[in-house]
Steps between C-alpha positions, in 0.01 A plus 500: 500500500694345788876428453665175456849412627703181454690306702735267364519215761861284517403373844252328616514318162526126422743293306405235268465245782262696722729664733500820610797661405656853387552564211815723317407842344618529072582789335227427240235512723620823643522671202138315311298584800649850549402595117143325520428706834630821357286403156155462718535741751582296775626711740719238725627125441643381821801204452426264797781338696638460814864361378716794563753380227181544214385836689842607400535392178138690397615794648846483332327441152226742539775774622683436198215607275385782755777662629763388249619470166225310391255803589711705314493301203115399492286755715225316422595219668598691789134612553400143455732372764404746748177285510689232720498481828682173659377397838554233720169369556098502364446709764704763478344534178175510672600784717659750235181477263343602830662697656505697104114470465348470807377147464589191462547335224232237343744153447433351151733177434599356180533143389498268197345269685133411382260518847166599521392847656757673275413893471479574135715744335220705364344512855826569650489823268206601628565492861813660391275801314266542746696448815691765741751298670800360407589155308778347541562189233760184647652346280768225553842345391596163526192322442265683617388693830482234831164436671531747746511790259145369321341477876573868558380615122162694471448319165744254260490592128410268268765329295650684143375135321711381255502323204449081490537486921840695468510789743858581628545874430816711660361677794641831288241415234196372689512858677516701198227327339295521852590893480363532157153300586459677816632842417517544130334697290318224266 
């Protein structure tokens, strides 16, 4: 089975107007993500951003739990947390699941936007299954990942769908319930 990494884009991401904008990094997310990874398997989730104020912050938060009291306190967590690796740009990301596999990585975006061509979760499983080289699943803040990030993609995931045309989801939760349909046991 080939692995699958996450990247957790805050820039390039749009706002609710369109624009292309970066986005700030929460605690919640941190911590959700971290967990789900560590849950699945997923052996790195890479926190995208080139603001050096949010690169900070991450690293602050994530030391807390790893190197500090908070890793004293809650191990667990501390393995969890070790998952996250904050970098400045997509690329970067890119180039560590290479330059830690060999190969690069096969781009899969996310949106909950309705388009046709979508790559079907239970397809998406199989590639994972049968495949050798690397995912690596985009998913982005704000709302949602700018063009740019779609044109470079290998594939974009079809949409969780929701319930009577409703599909907002936290980022935190559309990734753990992509995990589980890509990577779970059931």
């Amino acid at each position: 089975m080939a692995q699958l990494f996450l990247a957790l884009l805050h820039y390039p991401v749009l706002n609710r107007m369109g624009e292309i904008i970066a986005s700030a990094i929460t605690n919640l997310d941190l911590h959700d993500l971290a967990r789900s990874c560590r849950t699945y398997g997923v052996p790195a989730c890479y926190i995208v951003t080139p603001l050096k104020d949010q690169q900070a912050l991450a690293n602050r938060l994530t030391a807390h739990w790893i190197e500090g009291k908070g890793g004293k306190i809650l191990p667990e967590r501390r393995e969890a947390l070790k998952l996250l690796k904050v970098v400045g740009s997509l690329s970067s990301a890119i180039e560590d699941i290479a330059r830690k596999s060999g190969e690069t990585p096969v781009l899969w975006a996310t949106t909950a936007k309705n388009g046709g061509g979508a790559l079907r979760h239970c397809e998406a499983r199989d590639l994972l299954e049968r495949g050798n080289r690397p995912f690596l699943l985009l998913f982005g803040t704000g709302w949602g990942l700018a063009p740019e990030i779609f044109d470079l993609a290998d594939a974009v995931l079809e949409p969780i769908p929701g319930v009577n045309g409703y599909n907002h989801l936290p980022v935190r939760s559309a990734a753990s319930i992509l995990m589980d349909r890509l990577l779970g046991g059931g």
